[in-house]
N, C-alpha and C positions, 0 to 999 in steps of 0.2 A: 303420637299426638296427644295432647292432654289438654280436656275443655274446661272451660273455667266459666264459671256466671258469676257477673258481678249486679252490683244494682245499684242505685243510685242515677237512673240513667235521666232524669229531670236535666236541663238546661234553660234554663232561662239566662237570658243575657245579665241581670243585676244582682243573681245571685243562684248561680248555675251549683248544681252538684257534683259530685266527685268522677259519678260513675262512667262518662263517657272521656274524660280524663284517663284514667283506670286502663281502658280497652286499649284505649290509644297509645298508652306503652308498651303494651301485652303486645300490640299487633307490632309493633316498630322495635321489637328485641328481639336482636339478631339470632341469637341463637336458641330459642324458644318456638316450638312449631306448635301454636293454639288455636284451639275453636274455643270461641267467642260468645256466650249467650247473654245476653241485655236482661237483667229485671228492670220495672217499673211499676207507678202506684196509679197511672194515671194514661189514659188512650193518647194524652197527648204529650208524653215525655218522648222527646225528638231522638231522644238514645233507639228507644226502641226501633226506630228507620233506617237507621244510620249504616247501611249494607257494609258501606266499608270497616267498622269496627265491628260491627256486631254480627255474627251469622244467623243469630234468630233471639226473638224478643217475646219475651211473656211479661203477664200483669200477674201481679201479686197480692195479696189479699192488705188493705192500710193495716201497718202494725194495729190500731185499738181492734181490730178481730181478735187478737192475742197468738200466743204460740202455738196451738193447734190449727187452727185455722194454717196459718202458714207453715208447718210440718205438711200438713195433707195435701196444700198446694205444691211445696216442692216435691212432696213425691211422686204426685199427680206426674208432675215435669219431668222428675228425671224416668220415670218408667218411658214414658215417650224418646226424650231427649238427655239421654244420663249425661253427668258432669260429672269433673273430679275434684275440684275445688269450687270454694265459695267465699266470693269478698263481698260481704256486707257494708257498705259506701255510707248508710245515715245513720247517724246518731239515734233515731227514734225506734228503729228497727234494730238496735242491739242487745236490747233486756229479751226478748223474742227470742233470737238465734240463737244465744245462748244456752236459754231452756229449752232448745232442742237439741243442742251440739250432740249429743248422745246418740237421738236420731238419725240427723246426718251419716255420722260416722259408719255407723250399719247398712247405709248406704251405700259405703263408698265414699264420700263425698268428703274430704278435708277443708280443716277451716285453720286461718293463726289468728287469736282473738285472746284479750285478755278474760280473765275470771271476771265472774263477777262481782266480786271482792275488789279488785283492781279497778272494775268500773266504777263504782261507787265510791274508790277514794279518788278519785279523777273528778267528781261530779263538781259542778258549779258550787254548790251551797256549801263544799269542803272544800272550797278552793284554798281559804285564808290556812287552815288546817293543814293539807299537803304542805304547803308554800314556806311554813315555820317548818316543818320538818324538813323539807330541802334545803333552809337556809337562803331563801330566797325573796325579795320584797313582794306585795302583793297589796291592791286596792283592799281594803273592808269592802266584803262584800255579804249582802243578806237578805233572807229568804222572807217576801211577806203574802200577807193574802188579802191585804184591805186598801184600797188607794189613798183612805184618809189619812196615811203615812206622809203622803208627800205635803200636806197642809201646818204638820208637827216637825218634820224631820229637823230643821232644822236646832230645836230642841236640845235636839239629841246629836248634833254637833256633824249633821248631813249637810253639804253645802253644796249649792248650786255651781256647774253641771254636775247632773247624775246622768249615770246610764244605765236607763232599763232594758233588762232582757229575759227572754225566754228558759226557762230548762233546757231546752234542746234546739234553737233556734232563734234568730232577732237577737235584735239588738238595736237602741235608739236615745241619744245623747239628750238629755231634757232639760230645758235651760230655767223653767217656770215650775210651779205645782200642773197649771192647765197641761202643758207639755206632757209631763209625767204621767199623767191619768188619762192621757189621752192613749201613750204608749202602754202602760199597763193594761187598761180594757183591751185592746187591740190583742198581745199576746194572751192574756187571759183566756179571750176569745179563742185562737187560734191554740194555744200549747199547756192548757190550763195551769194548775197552781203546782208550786209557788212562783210568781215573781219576783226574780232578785232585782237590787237593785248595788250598783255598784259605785264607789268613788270612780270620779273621771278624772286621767292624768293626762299629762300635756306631756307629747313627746313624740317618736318616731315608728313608727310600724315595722316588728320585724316577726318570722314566723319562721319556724323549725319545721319537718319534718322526718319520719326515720321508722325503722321498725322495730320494736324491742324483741330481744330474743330470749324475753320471757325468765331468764337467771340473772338480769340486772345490769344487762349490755346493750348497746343503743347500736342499730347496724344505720350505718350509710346516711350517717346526716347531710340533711341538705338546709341550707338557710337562704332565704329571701328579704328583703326589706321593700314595702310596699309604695309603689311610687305613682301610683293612681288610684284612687278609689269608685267606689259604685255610691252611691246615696244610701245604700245600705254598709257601707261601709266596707265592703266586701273588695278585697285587690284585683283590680282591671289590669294594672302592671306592675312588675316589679323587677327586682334585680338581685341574680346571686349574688350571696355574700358569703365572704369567710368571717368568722367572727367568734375568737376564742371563750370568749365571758360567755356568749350566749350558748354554744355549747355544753362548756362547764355547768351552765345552772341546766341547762337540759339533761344532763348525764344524770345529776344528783337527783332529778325527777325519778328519771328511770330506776335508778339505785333504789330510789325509796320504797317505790310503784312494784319494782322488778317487774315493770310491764310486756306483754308478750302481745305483739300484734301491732299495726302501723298504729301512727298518731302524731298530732300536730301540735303545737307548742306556740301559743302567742301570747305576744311582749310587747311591751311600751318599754320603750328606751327614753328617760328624764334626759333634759338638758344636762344634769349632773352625770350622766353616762349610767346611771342606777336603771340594771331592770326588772320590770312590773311584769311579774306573772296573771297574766289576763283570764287565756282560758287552757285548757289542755283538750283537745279534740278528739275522741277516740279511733281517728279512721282516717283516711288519706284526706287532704283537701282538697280543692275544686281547680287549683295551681298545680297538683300531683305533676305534671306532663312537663315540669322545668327541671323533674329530677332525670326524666331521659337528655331533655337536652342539654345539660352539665353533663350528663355520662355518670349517673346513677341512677338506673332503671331501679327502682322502688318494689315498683308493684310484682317485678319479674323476680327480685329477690323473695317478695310474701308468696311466691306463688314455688318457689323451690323449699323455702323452708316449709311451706304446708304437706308437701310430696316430699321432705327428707330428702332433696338434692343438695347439690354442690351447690354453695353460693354463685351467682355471677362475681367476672372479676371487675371491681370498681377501683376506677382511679381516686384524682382529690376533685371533690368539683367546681367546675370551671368557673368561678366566682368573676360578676362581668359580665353575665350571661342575660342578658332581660327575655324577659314575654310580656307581649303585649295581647288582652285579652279583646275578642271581636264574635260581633255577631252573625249567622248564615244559616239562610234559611234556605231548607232541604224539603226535596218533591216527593211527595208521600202520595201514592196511587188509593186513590178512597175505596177500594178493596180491603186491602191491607190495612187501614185506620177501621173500617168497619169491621173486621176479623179480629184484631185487639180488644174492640167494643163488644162483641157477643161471643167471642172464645177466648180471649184472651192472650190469643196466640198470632204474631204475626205470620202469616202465609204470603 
């Protein structure tokens, strides 16, 4: 048996995280016999309850503790509860892991995660950057720190809508200056500087997932095209696709990147059939659980290449395939919410 802790275990209905996604293929892959451990940042991230995915749940210190902080946490953990892999689920927690990976490893504890060289040429603020070296089209996009941008922008030949968003989070389509500043404060608040701001493109929602195997090869793409959204923009439903172009520009990502470790790929497809490199996401998305049901367990591939197994065998995937995302709410014994609150640990 081999235990794996993943994190990311937040759900929220309109913009749920990856990590109880994640679990949910680990446990439903067939030939894979794993214990299950939930991280989360928050006594009321629902992953941590979740008996059937998860066999036991701890809280983790919020990345701005920094990396020590969270080293001594996971070791705290694994003395109690050792692991042997670790998938780190958010974005905001992977400058952290990273500068522990060393760590880890002395522990036992495998991770497939790209450098952090590779993170940072993936960042938002180099988006335009990668994008010319893959060969690839891409909004203008740019890093500011003052909202009195959006009262000028146009100047400077910025045209209404824009889309404001976070570093590592959000995202909100601003049709006015008010709009915009409205959004900007908000993430400011929440994900500090910079906020970018992006050209907004008119077109169709499509997203990639896959894992890189870190010398410039993309395992087990999967594509979706988003056929419902959240207010947040985030895909409520979509549908497999096969979809040669979008591939190809994703390949020439990885090529570039030589990226090692899962990651997500989102596009704007123009009415001209032209696609817009949006964002590149370094970690599974919160849709992961459509690559089990096309018959590309994802998560169960990063979990053999972390341990140096045999890949699983994957067909083509079932393009056709829709999910439709829903909300359910689960009975949490106030024991065990109180045990998360003052130990951190569900019992």
């Amino acid at each position: 048996m081999v235990t794996v802790a993943i994190s990311g275990m937040n759900a929220r209905p309109d913009n749920p995280g990856p990590g109880v996604a994640v679990a949910r293929c680990l446990r439903e892959a067939a030939d894979l016999d794993a214990r299950i451990i939930g991280f989360g940042y928050d006594a009321l991230d629902p992953g941590l309850y979740l008996t059937d995915y998860c066999d036991a749940g701890y809280l983790l210190p919020y990345p701005s503790a920094g990396d020590q902080a969270l080293a001594e946490r996971l070791e705290e953990i694994h003395k109690s509860d050792p692991f042997d892999v670790f998938i780190p689920c958010l974005d905001a927690e992977l400058p952290n892991v990273l500068r522990i990976e060393q760590q880890l490893k002395k522990l036992g504890v495998r991770t497939w995660l790209p450098s952090e060289d590779q993170l940072k040429l993936r960042s938002k603020e180099r988006l335009n950057e990668l994008a010319a070296h893959a060969e690839i089209a891409c909004p203008r996009t740019r890093g500011i720190t003052q909202p009195d941008f959006f009262q000028r922008c146009d100047d400077e030949g910025w045209k209404y809508p824009l889309v404001v968003k976070g570093v590592f989070y959000d995202a909100y389509v601003a049709h006015s200056p008010a709009d915009a500043a409205v959004a900007f404060n908000h993430i400011a608040r929440t994900w500090g500087y910079p906020v970018l701001v992006q050209e907004h493109i008119k077109g169709e929602e499509y997203n990639l997932t896959g894992v890189g195997d870190g010398e410039g090869g993309l395992l087990g793409a999967v594509m979706m095209k988003k056929t419902g959204l959240t207010d947040k923009g985030k895909a409520w439903a979509g549908v497999a696709v096969s979809d040669q172009a979008l591939l190809d520009a994703a390949q020439k990502l990885i090529k570039a990147t030589r990226w090692r470790g899962p990651l997500e790929v989102e596009v704007i497809k123009s009415p001209s059939g032209t696609y817009h490199l949006v964002e590149i996401n370094p970690r599974f998305p919160a849709w992961i659980y459509l690559s089990a049901g096309v018959g590309v367990n994802l998560p169960h591939a990063l979990v053999n290449l972390a341990l140096s197994r045999p890949l699983p065998a994957f067909g083509e995937p079932r393009a056709g395939t829709m999910f439709i995302r829903y909300a359910l709410e689960t009975i949490v014994d106030l024991g065990q919410f109180e045990s998360i609150i003052v130990n951190g640990v569900r019992e």
